[in-house]
C-alpha positions as CSV (number, residue, x, y, z in Angstrom):
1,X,-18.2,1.3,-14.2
2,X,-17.4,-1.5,-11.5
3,X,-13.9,0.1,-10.7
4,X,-15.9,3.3,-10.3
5,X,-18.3,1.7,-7.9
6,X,-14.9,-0.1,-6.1
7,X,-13.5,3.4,-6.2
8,X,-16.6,5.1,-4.7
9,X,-16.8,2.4,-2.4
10,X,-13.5,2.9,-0.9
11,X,-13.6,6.6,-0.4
12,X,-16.9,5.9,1.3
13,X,-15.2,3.2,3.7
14,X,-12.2,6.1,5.2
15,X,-14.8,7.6,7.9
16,X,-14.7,4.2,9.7
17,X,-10.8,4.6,9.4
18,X,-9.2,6.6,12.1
19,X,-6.4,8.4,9.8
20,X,-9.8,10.8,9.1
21,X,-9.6,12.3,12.6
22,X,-7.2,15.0,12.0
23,X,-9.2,16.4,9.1
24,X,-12.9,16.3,11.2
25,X,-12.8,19.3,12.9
26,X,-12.0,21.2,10.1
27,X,-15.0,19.5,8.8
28,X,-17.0,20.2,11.8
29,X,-16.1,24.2,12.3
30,X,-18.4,25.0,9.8
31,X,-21.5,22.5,10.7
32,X,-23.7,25.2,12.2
33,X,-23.7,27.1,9.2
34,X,-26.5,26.5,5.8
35,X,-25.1,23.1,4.2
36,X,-25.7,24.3,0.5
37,X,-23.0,27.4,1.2
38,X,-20.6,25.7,3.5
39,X,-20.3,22.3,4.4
40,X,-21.0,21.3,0.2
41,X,-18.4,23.7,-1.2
42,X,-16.1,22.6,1.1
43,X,-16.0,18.7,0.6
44,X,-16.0,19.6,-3.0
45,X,-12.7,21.8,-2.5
46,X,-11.5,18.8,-0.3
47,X,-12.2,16.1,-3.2
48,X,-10.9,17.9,-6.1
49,X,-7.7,19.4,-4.7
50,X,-7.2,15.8,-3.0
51,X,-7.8,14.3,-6.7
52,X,-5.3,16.6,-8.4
53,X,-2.3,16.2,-5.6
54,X,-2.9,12.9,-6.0
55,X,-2.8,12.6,-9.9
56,X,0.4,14.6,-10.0
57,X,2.0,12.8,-7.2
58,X,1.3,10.1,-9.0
59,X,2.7,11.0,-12.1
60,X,4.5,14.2,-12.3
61,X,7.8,12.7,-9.9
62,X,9.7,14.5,-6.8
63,X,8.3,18.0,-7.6
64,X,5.1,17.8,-7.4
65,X,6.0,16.1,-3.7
66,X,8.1,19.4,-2.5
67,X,5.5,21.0,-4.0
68,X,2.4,19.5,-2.1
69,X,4.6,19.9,1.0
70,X,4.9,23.7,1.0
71,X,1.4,23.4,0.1
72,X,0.4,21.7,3.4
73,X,2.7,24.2,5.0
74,X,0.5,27.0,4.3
75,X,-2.5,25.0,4.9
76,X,-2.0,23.9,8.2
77,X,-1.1,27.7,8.7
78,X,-4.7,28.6,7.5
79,X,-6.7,26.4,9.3
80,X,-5.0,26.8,12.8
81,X,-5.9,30.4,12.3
82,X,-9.2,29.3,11.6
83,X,-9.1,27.2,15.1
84,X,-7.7,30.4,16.7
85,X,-10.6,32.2,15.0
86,X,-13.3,29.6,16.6
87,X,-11.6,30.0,20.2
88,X,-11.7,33.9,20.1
89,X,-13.4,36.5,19.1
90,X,-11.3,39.1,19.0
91,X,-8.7,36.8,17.3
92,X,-11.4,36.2,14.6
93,X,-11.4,40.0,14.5
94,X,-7.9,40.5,14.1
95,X,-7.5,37.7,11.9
96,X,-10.4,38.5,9.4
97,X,-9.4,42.2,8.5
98,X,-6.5,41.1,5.7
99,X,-9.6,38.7,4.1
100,X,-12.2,41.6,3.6
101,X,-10.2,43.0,0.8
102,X,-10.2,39.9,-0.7
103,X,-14.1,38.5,0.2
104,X,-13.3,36.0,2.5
105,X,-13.4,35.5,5.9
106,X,-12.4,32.3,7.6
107,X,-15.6,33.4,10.4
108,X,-18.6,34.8,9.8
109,X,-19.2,38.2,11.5
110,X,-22.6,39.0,12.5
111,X,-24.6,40.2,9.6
112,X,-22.4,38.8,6.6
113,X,-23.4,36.6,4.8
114,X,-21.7,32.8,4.5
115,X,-18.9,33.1,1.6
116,X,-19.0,29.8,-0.8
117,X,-15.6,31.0,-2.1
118,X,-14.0,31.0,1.6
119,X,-15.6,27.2,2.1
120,X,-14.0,26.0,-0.8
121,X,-11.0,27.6,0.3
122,X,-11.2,25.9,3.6
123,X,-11.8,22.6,1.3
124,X,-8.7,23.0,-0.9
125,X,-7.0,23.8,2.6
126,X,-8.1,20.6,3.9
127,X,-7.6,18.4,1.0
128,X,-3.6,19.6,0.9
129,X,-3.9,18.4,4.2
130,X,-5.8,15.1,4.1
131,X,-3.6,12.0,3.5
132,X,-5.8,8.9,3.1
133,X,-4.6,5.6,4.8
134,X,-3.2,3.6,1.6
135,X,-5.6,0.6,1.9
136,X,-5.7,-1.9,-0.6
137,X,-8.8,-0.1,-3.0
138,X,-6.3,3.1,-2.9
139,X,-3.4,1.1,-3.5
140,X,-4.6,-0.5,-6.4
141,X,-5.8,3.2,-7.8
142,X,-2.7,4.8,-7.3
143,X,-0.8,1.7,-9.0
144,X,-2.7,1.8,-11.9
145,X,-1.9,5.6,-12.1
146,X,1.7,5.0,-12.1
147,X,1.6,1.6,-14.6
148,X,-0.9,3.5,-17.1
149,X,0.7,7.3,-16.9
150,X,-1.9,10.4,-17.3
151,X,-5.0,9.7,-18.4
152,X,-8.8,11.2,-17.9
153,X,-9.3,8.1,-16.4
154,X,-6.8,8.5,-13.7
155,X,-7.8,11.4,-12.5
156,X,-11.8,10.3,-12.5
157,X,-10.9,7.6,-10.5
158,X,-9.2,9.5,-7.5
159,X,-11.9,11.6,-8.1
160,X,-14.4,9.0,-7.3
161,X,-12.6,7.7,-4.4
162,X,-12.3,11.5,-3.0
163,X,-16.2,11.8,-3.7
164,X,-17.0,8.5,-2.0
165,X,-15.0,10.2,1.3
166,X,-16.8,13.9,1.0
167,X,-20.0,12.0,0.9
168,X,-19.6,10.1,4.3
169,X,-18.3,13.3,5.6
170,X,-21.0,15.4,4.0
171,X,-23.8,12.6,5.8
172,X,-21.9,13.2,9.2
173,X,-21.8,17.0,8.6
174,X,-25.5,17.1,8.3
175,X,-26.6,14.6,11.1
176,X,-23.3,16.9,13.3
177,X,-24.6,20.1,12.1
178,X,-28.5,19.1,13.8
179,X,-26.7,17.9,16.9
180,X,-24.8,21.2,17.9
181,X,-28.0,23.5,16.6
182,X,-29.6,21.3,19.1
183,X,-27.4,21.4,21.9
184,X,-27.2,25.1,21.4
185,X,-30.6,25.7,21.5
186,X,-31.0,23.7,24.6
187,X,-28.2,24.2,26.6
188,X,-27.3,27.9,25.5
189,X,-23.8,26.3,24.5
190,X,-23.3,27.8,21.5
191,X,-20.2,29.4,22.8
192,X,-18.6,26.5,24.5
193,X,-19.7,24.4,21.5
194,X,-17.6,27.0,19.2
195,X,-14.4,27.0,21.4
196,X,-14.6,23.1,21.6
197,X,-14.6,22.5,17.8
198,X,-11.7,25.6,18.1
199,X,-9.6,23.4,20.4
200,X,-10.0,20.0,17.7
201,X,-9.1,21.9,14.5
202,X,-5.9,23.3,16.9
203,X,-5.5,19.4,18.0
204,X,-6.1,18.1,13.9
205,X,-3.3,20.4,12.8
206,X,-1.0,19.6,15.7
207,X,-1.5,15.8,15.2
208,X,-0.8,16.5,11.3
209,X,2.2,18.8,11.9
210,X,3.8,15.7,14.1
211,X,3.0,13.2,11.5
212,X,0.3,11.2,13.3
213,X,-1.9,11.4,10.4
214,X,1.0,9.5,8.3
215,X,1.8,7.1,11.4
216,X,0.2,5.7,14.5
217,X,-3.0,6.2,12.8
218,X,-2.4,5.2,9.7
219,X,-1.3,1.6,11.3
220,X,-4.5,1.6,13.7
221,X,-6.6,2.5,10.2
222,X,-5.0,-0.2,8.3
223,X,-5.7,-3.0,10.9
224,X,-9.5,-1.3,11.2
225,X,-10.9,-1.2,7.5
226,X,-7.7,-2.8,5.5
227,X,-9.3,-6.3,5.3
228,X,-13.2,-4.8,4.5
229,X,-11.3,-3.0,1.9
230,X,-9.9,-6.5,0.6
231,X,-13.0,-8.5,1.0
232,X,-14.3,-5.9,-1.5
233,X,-11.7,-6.7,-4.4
234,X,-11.5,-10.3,-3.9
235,X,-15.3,-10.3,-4.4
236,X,-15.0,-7.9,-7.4
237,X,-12.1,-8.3,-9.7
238,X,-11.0,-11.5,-11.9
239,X,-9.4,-13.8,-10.3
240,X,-6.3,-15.7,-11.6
241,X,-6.8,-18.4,-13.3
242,X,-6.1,-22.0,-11.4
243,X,-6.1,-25.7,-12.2
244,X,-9.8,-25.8,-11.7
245,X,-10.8,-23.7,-13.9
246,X,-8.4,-24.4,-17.1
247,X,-10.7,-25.9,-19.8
248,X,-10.9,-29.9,-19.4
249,X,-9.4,-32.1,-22.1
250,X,-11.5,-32.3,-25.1
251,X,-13.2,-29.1,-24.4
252,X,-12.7,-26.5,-27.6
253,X,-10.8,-23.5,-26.6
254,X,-12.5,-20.4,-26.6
255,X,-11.2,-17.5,-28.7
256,X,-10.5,-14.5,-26.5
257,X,-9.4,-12.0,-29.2
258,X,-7.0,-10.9,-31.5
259,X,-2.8,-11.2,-31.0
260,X,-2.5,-6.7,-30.2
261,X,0.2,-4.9,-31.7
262,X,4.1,-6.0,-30.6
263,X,5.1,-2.2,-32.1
264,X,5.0,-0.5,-28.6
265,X,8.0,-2.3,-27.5
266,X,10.7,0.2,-26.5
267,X,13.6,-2.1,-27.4
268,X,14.0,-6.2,-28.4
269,X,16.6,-8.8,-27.1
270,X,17.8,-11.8,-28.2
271,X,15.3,-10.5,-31.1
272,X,14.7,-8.4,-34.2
273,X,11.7,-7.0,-33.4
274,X,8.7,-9.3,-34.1
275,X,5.2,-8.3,-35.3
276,X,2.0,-10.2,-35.1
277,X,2.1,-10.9,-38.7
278,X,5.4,-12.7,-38.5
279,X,4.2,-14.7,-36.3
280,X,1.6,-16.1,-38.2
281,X,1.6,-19.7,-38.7
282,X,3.6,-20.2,-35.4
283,X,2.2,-21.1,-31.9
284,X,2.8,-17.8,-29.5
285,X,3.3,-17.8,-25.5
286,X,3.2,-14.2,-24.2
287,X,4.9,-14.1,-20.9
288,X,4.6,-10.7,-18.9
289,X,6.9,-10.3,-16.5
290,X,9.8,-8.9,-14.6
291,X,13.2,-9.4,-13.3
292,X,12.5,-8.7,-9.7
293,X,9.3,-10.5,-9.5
294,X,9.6,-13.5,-7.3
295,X,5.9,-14.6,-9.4
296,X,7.8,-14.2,-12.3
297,X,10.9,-16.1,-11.2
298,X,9.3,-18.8,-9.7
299,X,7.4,-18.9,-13.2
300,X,10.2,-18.3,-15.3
301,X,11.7,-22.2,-15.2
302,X,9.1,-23.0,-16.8
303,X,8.9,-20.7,-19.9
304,X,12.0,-21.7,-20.2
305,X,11.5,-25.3,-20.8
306,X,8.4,-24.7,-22.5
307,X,10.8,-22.6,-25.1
308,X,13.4,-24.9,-25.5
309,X,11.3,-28.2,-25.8
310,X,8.9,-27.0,-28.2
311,X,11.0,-24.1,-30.3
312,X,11.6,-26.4,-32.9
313,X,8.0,-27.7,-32.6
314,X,6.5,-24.3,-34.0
315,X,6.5,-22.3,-31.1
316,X,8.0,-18.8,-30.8
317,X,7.5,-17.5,-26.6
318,X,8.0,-14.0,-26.0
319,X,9.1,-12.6,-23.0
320,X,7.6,-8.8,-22.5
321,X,9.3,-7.0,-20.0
322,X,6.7,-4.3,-17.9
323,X,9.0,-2.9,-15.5
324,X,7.6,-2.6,-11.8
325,X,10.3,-0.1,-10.3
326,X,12.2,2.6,-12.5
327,X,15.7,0.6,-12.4
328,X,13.9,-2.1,-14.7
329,X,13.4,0.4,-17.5
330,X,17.1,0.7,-17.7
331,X,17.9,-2.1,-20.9
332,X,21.1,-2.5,-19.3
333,X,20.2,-3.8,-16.2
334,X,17.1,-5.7,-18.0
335,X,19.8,-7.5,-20.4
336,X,22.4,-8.6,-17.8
337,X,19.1,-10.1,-15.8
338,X,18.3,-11.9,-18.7
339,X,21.2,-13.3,-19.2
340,X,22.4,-14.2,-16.1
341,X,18.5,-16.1,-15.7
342,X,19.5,-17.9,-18.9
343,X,16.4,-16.4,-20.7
344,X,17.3,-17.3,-25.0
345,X,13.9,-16.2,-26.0
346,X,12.6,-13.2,-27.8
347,X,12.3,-10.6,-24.8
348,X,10.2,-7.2,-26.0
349,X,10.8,-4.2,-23.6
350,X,7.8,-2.3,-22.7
351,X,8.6,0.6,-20.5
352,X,5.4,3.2,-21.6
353,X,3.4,-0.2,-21.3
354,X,1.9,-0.4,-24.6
355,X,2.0,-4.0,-25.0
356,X,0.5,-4.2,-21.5
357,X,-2.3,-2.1,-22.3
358,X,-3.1,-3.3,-25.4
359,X,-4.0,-7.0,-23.7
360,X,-5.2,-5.3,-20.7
361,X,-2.9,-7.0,-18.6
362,X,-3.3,-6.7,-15.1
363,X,-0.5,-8.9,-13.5
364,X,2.9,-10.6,-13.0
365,X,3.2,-12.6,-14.5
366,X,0.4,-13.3,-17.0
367,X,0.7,-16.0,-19.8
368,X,-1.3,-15.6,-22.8
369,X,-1.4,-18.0,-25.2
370,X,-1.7,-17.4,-28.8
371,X,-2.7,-19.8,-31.8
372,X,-1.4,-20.4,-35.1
373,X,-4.0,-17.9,-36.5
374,X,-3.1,-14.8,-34.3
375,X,-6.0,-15.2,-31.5
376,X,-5.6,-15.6,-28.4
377,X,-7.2,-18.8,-27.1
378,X,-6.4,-18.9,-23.1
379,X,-4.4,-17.1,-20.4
380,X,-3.3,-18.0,-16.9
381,X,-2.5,-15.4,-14.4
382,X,0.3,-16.0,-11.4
383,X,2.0,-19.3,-10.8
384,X,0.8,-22.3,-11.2
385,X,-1.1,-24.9,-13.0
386,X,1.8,-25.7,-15.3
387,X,1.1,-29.2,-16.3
388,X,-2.2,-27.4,-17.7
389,X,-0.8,-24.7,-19.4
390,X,1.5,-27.2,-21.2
391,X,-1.3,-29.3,-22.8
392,X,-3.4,-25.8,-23.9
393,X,1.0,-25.1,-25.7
394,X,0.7,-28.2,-26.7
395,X,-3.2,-28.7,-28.4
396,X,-3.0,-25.4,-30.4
397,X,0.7,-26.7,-32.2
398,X,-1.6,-30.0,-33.0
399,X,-4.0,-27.7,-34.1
400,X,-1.9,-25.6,-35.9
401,X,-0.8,-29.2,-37.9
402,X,2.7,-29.6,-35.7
403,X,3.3,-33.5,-35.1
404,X,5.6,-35.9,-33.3
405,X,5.6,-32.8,-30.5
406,X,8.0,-34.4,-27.2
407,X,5.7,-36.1,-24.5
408,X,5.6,-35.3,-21.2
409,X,6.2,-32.2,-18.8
410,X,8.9,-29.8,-18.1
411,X,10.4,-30.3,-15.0
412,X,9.4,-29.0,-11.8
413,X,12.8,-29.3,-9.9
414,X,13.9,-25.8,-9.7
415,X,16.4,-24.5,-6.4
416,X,17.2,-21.2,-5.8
417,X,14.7,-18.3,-5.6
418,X,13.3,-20.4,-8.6
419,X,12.1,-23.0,-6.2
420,X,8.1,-22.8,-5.8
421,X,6.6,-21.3,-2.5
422,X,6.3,-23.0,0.5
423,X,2.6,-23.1,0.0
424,X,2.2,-21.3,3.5
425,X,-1.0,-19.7,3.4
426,X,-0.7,-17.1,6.4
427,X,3.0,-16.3,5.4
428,X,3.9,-12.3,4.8
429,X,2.4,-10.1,2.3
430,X,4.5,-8.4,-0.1
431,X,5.7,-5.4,1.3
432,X,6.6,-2.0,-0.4
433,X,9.2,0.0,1.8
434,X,8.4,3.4,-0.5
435,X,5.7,5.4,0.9
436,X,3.4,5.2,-2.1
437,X,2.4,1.5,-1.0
438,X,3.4,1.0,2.4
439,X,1.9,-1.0,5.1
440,X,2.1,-1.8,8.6
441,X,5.2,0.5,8.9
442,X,5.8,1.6,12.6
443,X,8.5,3.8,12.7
444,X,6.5,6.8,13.4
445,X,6.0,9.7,10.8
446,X,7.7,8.9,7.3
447,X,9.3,12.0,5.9
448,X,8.7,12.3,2.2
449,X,11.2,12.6,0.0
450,X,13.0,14.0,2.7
451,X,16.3,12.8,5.0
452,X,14.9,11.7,8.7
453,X,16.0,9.7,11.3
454,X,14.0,6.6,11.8
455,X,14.0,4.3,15.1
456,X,12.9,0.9,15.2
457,X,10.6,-0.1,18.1
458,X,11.6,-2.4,21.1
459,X,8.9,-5.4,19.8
460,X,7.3,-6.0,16.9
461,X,4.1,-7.6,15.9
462,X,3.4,-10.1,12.8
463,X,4.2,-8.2,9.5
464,X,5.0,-5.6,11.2
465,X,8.4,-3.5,9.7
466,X,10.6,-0.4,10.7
467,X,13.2,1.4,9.5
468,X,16.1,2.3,11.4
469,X,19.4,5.3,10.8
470,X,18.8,8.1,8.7
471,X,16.9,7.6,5.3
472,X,15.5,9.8,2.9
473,X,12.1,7.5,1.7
474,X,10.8,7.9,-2.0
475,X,7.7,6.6,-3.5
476,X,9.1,3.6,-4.5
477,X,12.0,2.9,-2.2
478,X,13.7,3.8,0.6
479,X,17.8,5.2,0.4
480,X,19.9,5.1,3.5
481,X,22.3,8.3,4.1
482,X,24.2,7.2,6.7
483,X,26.2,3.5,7.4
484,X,24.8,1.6,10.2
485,X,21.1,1.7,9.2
486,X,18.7,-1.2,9.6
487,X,15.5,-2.9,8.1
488,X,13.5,-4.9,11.0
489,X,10.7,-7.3,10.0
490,X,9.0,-9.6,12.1
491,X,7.9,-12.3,8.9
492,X,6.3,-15.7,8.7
493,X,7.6,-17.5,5.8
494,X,9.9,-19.8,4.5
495,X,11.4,-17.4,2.5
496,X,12.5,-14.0,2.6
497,X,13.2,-11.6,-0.6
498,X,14.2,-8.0,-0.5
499,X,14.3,-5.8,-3.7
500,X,17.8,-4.1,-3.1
501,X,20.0,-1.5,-5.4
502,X,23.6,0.0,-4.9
503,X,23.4,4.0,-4.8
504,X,23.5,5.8,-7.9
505,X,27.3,5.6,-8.2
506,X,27.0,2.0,-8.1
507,X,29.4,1.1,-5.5
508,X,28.9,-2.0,-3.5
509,X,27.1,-2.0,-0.5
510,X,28.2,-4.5,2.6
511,X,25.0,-6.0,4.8
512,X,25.3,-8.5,7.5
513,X,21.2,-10.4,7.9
514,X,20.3,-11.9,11.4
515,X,17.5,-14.0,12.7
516,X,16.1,-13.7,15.9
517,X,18.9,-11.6,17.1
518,X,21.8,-14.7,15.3
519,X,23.9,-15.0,12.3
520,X,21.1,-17.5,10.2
521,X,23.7,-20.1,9.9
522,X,21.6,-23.0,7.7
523,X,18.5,-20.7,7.0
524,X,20.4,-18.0,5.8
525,X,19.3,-17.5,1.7
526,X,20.9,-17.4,-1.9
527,X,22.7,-14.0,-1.6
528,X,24.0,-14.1,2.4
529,X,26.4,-16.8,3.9
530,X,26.0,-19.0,7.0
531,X,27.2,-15.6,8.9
532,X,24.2,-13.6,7.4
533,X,26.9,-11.2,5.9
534,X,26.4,-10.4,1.5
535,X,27.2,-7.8,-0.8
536,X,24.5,-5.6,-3.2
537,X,26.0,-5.3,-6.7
538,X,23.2,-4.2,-8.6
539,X,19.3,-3.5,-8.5
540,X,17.5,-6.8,-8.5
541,X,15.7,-9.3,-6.1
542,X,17.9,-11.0,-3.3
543,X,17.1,-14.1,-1.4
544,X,17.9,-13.4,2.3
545,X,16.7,-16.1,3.9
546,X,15.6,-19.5,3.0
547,X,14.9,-21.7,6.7
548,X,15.5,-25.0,6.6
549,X,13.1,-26.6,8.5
550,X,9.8,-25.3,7.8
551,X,8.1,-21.5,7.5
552,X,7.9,-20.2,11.4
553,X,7.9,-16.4,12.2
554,X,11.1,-14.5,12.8
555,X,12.1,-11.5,13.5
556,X,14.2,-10.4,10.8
557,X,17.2,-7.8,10.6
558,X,19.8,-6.6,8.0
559,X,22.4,-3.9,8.6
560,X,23.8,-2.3,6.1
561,X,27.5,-1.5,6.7
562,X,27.7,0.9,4.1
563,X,25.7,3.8,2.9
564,X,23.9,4.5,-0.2
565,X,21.4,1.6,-0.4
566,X,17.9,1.5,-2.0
567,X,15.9,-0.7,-0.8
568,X,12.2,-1.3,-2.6
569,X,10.1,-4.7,-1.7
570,X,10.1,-7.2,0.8
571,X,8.6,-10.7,-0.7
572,X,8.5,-14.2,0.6
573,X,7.8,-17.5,0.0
């Protein structure tokens, strides 16, 4: 019920967001008429067609996206007739004949009656049409979509958040609709008033046939209701756990439930598969996580200590893989990550997330840990709080009749992208270059799943990114066509990541990284070389830049000198 509310919630929040504007006046064109036959039917032809396009986008891949865009095709079609209806009469004539036959017209002649069948159409028109600004409440519903695959509960949740929008609308509508009868009554304007609202549903399609819905809006939107949006979470949702909140020494710890199954696992590594009643007797860690999560690598040293100083101590730690991108359900790419991280452990893959579901697992990485009896007795969420998470390993083995266990803590010397963060609080957010997530993206209009050429701005402000060459941008990454393109990203951070992957044929891509315009020399990271020049061999996480001396901004650029890339996630540290 509370993510129904948050959902609700966020719809209600997109009228303060300026990437609404294109769709008003199609809201609008229809205020003078009964609100029961017109203005209703048509938010709820908005909502639900909005609700389904999004579902399937979500889940149903690349077709459903060519799909939706023929879709707005013809929709944008419709309703600038229904603006050149609005401006003209005798257009409205002309354009109304063909929709007798069929018992719909887009205007209402004098002495028929208002059509509840044509509203809704205008709604479903309009909801092909409407792309909400991808906030963080929306973000989070279309994740979940993705992670947790088709559901009843999917769809009622973009169906909340498109019923928390048609209800802000539907309040506007009603206080807009008493407004024009008003001004007609007392100016006479009802003419002018009718061509005015014809010229803005003209103006809405225009600004949604050049993208501006998708664009400068979306960033203007974003800046405007993008941290209400995240107040609203924060305030809401659990958050991870933290050294102040782990149980004190002495303190009994609480049991949380029952070890789930281990049988949705889609393959095992370093493993026969292992079941919850195997396992009885021994002391479990559960470690969620993925290979190109810099969470989970920073985390990752220590699971691994944890595993080797206490496996012959009685306990067993589990590694279960949720992929975040579709190159991590591949088990090939999965097992040479694990082995080239040095992972020993029992790692369970889980790429239809049953494992995930069945603890209700929300994040990367997530440590449950499990007693000697199959219950779970504590979990931790994200980095952190290691010493802590050590003694809670350590009391259930005593519990579980373990002795002599080794003293002290595993080390917290760890280089690489392994190192902890910088503990920069205003450094960059994580940053999805596919469109399904994206944020503060200025390089105009992005194409969908479709090849475009992209130019990056003169300036750029903080967290601000751009894409530059000709790329064809997915849901989840972004593939360059044509040698030469760029990635520009004004950061603040001591490190910077970037989620990269050869083209499908696997071939090597060449890259060359600058800062502020110069080869990085001593702050360049891991992967690149004093020059700022690397290669991509395969899909994982690369460390670009590491600076040497503290976490200032900089304006970031890598070239790729060869085409084919896919690149996915900017994250830093």
């Amino acid at each position: 019920m509370l993510v129904l509310i948050i959902a609700y919630l966020g719809g209600v929040l997109t009228i303060l967001s300026p990437c609404i504007l294109p769709v008003l006046p199609f809201v609008f064109a229809r205020s003078d008429r009964p609100f029961k036959r017109n203005g209703l039917p048509m938010l709820l032809g908005m909502a639900i067609t909005f609700a389904a396009v999004a579902t399937l986008a979500a889940l149903g891949g690349g077709w459903v996206i060519h799909a939706n865009q023929y879709g707005r095709y013809v929709a944008m079609l419709v309703l600038a007739f229904l603006g050149l209806a609005l401006l003209s009469t005798r257009v409205a004539e002309w354009i109304s004949r063909p929709f007798v036959a069929l018992g719909g017209r887009l205007t209402r002649q004098a002495g028929e009656r208002d059509s509840i069948w044509a509203s809704a159409g205008l709604g479903v028109a309009t909801g092909l049409l409407w792309a909400p600004c991808a906030g963080p409440i929306l973000g989070l519903l279309l994740t979940g979509a993705a992670l947790n695959g088709a559901s009843v509960q999917t769809t009622l949740l973009l169906l909340t958040y498109a019923a928390g929008a048609a209800t802000s609308l539907g309040l506007a509508l009603l206080l807009g609709g008493k407004v024009f009868a008003l001004m007609k009554r007392s100016l006479g304007a009802g003419e002018w008033v009718r061509r005015g609202l014809g010229a803005l549903v003209l103006c809405g399609v225009a600004a949604i046939a050049l993208g501006l819905d998708t664009g400068l809006l979306t960033r203007v939107s974003l800046a405007s209701t993008g941290g209400i949006e995240q107040k609203l979470l924060d305030a809401v949702r659990p958050a991870p756990v933290n050294a102040a909140t782990v149980v004190k020494p002495g303190e009994p710890l609480p049991v949380e439930g029952e070890l789930p199954s281990l049988a949705g696992a889609t393959q095992w590594l370093n493993s026969p598969p292992l079941t919850a009643q195997s396992l009885r007797g021994k002391v479990v860690l559960v470690d969620f996580w993925t290979y190109s999560c810099i969470n989970c690598l920073r985390s990752l040293p220590y699971v691994r200590g944890w595993a080797d100083k206490y496996k012959d101590h009685g306990l067993v730690v589990i590694g279960v893989h949720a992929p975040e991108f579709a190159f991590e359900k591949d088990p090939a790419n999965v097992a040479k990550a694990v082995k080239d991280l040095g992972v020993d452990y029992p790692v369970a893959l889980d790429n239809n997330y049953a494992i995930w579901q069945g603890f209700n697992n929300q994040y990367w990485p997530a440590h449950y840990f499990i007693d000697a009896q199959g219950r779970i007795r504590h979990h931790h969420f994200g980095e952190g709080a290691y010493p802590e998470s050590e003694d809670v390993i350590r009391r259930l083995l005593s519990e579980a009749g373990y002795k002599n266990l080794p003293g002290g803590y595993v080390s917290a010397d760890h280089r690489g992208v392994e190192a902890a963060d910088s503990g920069d609080a205003t450094r960059s957010p994580e940053t999805y270059v596919g469109y399904a997530r994206a944020r503060n993206f200025v390089s105009g209009r992005v194409a969908h799943d479709d090849a475009w050429n992209y130019r990056a701005p003169d300036a750029l402000g903080t967290n601000q990114w751009s894409l530059d060459g000709r790329w064809n941008v997915h849901a989840e990454n972004a593939q360059l066509l044509q040698a030469g393109g760029r990635i520009v990203y004004r950061f603040r951070g001591r490190d910077l990541h970037l989620v990269l992957g050869p083209a499908s044929d696997g071939k090597p891509v060449r890259f060359r990284v600058t800062l502020d315009g110069k080869a990085p020399g001593a702050d360049h990271g891991m992967d690149t070389d004093a020059g700022g020049n690397g290669v991509i061999t395969g899909q994982r996480l690369y460390q670009l830049v590491r600076q040497a001396n503290g976490s200032g901004e900089r304006v970031f650029e890598i070239t790729f000198l060869d085409p084919g890339v896919q690149a996915f996630a900017f994250t830093f540290g």
